[in-house]
N, C-alpha and C positions, 0 to 999 in steps of 0.2 A: 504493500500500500504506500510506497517511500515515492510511487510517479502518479500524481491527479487523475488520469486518466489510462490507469494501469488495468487490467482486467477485476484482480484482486479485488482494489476499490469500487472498482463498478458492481462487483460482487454485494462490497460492505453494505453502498450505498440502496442497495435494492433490499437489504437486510431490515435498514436502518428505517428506511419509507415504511417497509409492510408492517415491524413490530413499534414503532413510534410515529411516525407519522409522513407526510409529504412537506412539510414546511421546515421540516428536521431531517430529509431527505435533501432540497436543497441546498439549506445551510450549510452542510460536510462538501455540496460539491464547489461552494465557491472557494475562494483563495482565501477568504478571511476564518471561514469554517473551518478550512483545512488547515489552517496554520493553528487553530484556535486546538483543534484534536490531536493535531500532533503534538503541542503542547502540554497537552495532558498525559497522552498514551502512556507515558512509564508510569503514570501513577496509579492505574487500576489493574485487576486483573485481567480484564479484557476489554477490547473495543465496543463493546455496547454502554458499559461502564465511561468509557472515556467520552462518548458521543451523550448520554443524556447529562454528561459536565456540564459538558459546553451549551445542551440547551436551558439547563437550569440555571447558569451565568447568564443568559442572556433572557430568558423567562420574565428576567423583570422590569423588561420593557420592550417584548414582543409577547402582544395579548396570544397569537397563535401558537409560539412554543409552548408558554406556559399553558397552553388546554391541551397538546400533547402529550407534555412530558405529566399532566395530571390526568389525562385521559390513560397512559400507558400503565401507573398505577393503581388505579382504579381497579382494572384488569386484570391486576397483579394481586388483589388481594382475596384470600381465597374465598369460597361462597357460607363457607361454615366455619367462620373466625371468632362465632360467638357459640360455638358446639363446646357444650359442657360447663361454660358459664355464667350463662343468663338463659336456663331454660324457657324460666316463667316470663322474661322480657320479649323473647321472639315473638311470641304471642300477644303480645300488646306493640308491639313499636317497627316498623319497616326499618330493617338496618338500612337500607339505601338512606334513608332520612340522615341517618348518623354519619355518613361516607360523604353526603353534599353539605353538610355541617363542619364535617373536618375539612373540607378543598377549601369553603369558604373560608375558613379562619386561614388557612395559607396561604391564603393568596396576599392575605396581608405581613403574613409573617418571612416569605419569602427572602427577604433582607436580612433577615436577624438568623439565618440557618443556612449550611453548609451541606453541600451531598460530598460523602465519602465513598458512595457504591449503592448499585442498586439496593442488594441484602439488606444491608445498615437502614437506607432511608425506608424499606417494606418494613421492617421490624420496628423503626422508631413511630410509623404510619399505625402501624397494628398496636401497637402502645398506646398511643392516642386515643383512638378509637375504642380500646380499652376501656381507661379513662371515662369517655364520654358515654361509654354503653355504664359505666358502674354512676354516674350522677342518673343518667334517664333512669336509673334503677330505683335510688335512690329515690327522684321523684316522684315514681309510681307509689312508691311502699309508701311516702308516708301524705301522699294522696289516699292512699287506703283505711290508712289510720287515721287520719281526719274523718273521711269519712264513714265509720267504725264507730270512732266518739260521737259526731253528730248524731247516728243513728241509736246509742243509748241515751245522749240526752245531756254530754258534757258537752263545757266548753274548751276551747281549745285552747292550748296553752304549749309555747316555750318547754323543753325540757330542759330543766336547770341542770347544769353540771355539763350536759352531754360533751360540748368540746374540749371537756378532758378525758375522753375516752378515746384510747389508744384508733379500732377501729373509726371513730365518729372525726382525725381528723384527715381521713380518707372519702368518708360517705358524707360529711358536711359543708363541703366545700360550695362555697358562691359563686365563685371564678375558675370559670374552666382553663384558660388561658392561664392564670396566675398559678393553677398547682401543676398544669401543663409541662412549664419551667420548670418547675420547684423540680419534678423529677428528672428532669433534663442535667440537673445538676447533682443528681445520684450515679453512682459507678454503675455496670452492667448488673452486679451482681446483686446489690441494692434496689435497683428496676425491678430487676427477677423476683426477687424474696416479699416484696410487694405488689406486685403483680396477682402471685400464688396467695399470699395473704388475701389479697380481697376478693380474690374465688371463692374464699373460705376451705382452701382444701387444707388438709390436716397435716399439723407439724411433722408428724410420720410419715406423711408423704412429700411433705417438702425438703426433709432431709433428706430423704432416698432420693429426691431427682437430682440436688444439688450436689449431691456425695458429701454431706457433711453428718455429722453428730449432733443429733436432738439439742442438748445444753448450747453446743453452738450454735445452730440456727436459732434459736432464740436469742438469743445474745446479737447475731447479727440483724434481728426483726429486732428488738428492742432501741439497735443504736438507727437502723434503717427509718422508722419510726420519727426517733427522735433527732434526726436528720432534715425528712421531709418537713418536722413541723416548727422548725427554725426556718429553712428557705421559706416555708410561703409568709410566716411572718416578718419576711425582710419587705 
């Protein structure tokens, strides 16, 4: 692919049109595209990687890459990402709802985020999305319980204390964008252990998938915990 008009590249280029688009097709074949991808090419592991760089560099101010390069993900994420999670949510809430929810917040956030590789941004995408499927959760349930109380005849009230509940400052959050962050500024593995936490899956199974020991996964969900709930009150 080292000559513009080498077969290889005509190859790329016909790669890069069907699985991204035709305006990220041309892109790669002009002189500034091309100089832009070769610029990158040692930094990924492959050329599809190095070619949605370059449309995400420029994404942010060409309205047609960026619905490419968020059409391609869209795509990319699988149809059952809330399988085993939010049973009882499928059933009340169209995940697509939640997918054009999250594009919208990126399109604003575009500037403030970096692509290191497709994998990376699919996984920090599915995190998100996470995220945002566990507050829709959040507001269903206690949409339920309001209306649960009304129905015997309280009023409704504030739970005092709640925001010092280790879970409650995962499931209480006001700002999706602001604990968005917060966990953006947790290592992988602190993601992970949070993550698994607000599935509610069992310490015994969260240490079996992490290869750790019971005492320590707690210890690492404790400080993980107490992590999160310092960044979002910055």
């Amino acid at each position: 692919m080292e000559e513009p008009h080498s077969t290889t590249q005509q190859q790329f280029l016909a790669q890069a049109q069907d699985e991204i688009g035709h305006a990220t097709a041309e892109l790669l074949a002009s002189a500034e595209g091309l100089a832009k991808w070769q610029a990158v090419r040692g930094d990924f592991e492959d050329d599809l990687d190095a070619a949605l760089k370059v449309v995400f560099d420029m994404a942010h101010t060409d309205v047609e890459l960026r619905d490419e390069f968020f059409r391609y993900f869209w795509y990319q994420l699988p149809d059952g990402w809330l399988r085993g999670g939010f049973p009882s949510l499928k059933r009340h809430l169209d995940t697509d709802d939640l997918r054009v929810s999250a594009f919208r917040e990126l399109k604003e956030e575009l500037g403030g985020l970096e692509f290191v590789g497709r994998t990376a941004f699919r996984k920090w995408l599915l995190q998100r999305l996470t995220w945002k499927a566990m507050n829709a959760r959040r507001a269903l349930m206690a949409e339920r319980r309001r209306a649960d109380l009304q129905a015997e005849g309280h009023e409704l009230e504030w739970e005092a204390g709640a925001d010092k509940e280790p879970s409650e400052i995962l499931m209480r959050t006001e700002d999706e964008r602001r604990i968005a962050k917060s966990i953006a500024a947790l290592n992988e593995q602190e993601r992970e252990i949070l993550r698994m936490y607000a599935l509610d899956i069992s310490r015994t199974e969260m240490a079996e998938e992490l290869q750790l020991k019971e005492p320590a996964l707690r210890q690492k969900l404790r400080r993980a915990l107490a992590k999160l709930r310092k960044e979002v009150k910055k």
